[in-house]
N, C-alpha and C positions, 0 to 999 in steps of 0.2 A: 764438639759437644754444644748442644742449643743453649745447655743451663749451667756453664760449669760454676763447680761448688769452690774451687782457688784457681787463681792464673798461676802457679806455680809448678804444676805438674809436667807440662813439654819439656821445660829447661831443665828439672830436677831429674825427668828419664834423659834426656841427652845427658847431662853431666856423667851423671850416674854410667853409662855405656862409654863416652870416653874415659872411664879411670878402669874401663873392663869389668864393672862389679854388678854381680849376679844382684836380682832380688834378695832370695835369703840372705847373700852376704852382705848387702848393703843394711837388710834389717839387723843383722846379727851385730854387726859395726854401731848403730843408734842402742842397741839392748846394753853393748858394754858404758855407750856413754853414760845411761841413767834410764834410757827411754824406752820402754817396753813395745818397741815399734813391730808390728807381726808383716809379714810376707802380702799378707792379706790385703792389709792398711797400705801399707807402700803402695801396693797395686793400686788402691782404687785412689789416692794422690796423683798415682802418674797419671792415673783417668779421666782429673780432677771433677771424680763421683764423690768426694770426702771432704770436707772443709778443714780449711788448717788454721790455726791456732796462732797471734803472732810470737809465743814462745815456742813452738811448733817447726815456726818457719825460720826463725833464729839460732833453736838447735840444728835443722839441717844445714843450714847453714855453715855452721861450725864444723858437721862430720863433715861436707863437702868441702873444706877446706877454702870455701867463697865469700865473697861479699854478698850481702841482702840480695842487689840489685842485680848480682849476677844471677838470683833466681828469677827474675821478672820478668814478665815478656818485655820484649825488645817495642815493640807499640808504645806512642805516649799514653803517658799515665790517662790524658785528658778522653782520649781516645775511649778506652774501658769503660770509665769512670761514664759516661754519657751511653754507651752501650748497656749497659748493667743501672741505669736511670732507666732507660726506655724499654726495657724488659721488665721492671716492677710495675711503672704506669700499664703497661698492658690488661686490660679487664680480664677479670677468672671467667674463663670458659667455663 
């Protein structure tokens, strides 16, 4: 994705397919925690077409049973961080 909206959605769909868990049931999973998460929303996280939340990103967390960092891209942070600079400086076409 040229623009993505969170770096957490590659790792969140991989986890998510190692533990074998469908979309709906993976939303149906965050709905019992507290989180009204739809099928929908799941989708466009793993798209990362959706921005996440850092309480967001700390409940998934939890359903996945991982650490934060286990949602991150594997890239240094520093890396991103200076990618996602030079895509705001860029002028509005």
């Amino acid at each position: 994705m040229v623009n993505p909206r969170n770096l957490i959605g590659p790792q969140l769909r991989r986890l998510r397919v190692e533990r074998e868990l469908s979309q709906p049931k993976f939303a149906a999973l965050c709905q019992r925690g507290g989180w009204d998460l739809s099928r929908d929303t799941l989708a466009k996280i793993e798209a990362q077409s959706r921005w996440v939340s850092d309480f967001e990103l700390l409940f998934l967390a939890d359903v996945m049973g991982v650490d934060i960092n286990d949602l991150l891209p594997k890239k240094g942070a520093s890396i991103i961080a200076r990618e996602f600079v030079t895509r705001l400086e860029r002028p509005l076409e």
